[in-house]
N, C-alpha and C positions, 0 to 999 in steps of 0.2 A: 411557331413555338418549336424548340428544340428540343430534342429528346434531351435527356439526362446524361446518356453517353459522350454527347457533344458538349454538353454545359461539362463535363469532368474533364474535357481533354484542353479545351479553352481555359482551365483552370490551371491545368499540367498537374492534375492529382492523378492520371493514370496515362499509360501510353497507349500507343496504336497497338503492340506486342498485345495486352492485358487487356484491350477491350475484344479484339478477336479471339481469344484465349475463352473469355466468358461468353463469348456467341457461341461458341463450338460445343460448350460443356452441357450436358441436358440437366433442364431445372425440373428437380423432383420437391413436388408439394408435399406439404403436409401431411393431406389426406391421401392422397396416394403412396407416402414413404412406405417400404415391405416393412414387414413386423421383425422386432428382435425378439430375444430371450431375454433383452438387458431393461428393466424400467428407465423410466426417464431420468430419474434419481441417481441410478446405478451409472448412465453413461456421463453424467457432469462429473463424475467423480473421477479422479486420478489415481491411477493403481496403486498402493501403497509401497512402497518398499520396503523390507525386511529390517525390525527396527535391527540394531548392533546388540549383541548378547550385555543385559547388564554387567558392569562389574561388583564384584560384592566386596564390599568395606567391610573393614576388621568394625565389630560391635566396641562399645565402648564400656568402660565396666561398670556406668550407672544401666545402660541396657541390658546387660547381661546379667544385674541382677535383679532387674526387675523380671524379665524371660524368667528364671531360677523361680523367686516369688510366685508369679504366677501359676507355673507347671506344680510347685508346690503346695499353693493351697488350691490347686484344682485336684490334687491328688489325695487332700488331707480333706475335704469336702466330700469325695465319693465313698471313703472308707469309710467316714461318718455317715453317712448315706447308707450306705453296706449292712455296719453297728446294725443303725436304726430300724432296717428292715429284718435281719436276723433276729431282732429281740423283740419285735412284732409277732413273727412269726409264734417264736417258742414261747411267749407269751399266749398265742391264740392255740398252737398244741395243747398247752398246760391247761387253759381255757375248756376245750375239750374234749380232755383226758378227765375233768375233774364233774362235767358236766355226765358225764356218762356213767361215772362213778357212781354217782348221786342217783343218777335215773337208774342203775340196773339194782341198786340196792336200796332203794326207797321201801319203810317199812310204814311211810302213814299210813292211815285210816279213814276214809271217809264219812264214816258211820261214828269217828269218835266223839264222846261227850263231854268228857273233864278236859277242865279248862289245866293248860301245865304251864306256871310263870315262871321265867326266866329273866337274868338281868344282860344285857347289852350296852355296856357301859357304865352310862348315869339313866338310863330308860328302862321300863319295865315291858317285858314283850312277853306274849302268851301263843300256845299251840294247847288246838284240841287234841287228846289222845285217849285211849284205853284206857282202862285201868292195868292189864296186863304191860301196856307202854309204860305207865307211869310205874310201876314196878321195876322195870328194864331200864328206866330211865334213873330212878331211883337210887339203884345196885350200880349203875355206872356202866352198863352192859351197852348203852344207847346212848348218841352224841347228840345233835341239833347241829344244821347246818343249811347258809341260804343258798338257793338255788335262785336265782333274779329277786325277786319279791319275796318270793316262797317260802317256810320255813319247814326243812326237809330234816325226820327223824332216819339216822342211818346205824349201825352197828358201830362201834366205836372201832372195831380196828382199821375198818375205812375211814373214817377222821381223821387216825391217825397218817395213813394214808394219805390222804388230802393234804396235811399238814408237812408233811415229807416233802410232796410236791411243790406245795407252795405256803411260806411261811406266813403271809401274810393273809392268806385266807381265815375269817371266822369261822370257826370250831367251839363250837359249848359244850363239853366235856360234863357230867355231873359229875362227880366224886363221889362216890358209898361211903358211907358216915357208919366209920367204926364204931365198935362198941364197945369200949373202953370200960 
């Protein structure tokens, strides 16, 4: 049996030069090869080369106005955005400003008896109070006004107050009934 060396030369797929060539070279195994820095993965690879600097084309005027478009309703979308949070804001100021209002000049009663009806709209709504309330309430001296659920008696120039602040707030005003 011949070695492999001899079946290649018999063949003339290698020469006398290139087979001595490969006896002289030391064969480093596998398991023996020293260690790199480079993964396996990293040495099959071929170093890249520096791509060439893009060139950059003129845009054309359907891209450039849609570019335009864009930048502009990303621009008209934050302002709105902006709007929306500012008038949160002074909305929750107004909020309260108005709540505090209410709470440092609250003149209910907890002890009171007489029922005081009042209209709210098309509905008929009632607060207990004094008698002294409903005198004040009477004269017009005293508004009605809700605090969440509540229904919170206050001096009417804070209603007015209120009203100032925000138009839309409900304020029950009595009116003192001339004597004509």
């Amino acid at each position: 049996m011949s070695s492999i060396r001899d079946q290649l030369l018999k063949a003339g797929l290698v020469t006398e030069e290139q087979v001595k060539q490969a006896e002289t070279k030391p064969k480093v195994h596998k398991k023996n090869k020293p260690a790199t820095s480079q993964s396996k993965h990293d040495r099959n690879k071929k170093p890249r080369a520096s791509k060439p600097p893009a060139i950059k084309r003129e845009l054309t005027d359907l891209e450039r106005f849609y570019r335009e478009r864009d930048t502009t309703d990303k621009a008209e979308k934050a302002e709105q955005e902006k709007q929306r949070k500012e008038a949160t804001r002074i909305r929750k100021e107004k909020r309260a400003k108005i709540g505090n209002l209410i709470k440092t000049n609250l003149v209910n009663d907890e002890a009171a008896e007489h029922r005081y009806n009042f209209v709210v709209g098309s509905s008929v709504k009632y607060l207990f109070v004094t008698e002294a309330q409903q005198e004040l309430l009477a004269n017009g001296e005293l508004a009605i006004v809700f605090l969440g659920e509540k229904r919170c008696l206050i001096p009417t120039e804070i209603g007015k107050e209120i009203k100032a602040i925000e138009q839309s707030r409900l304020v029950i005003f009595c009116e003192a009934e001339s004597t004509d």
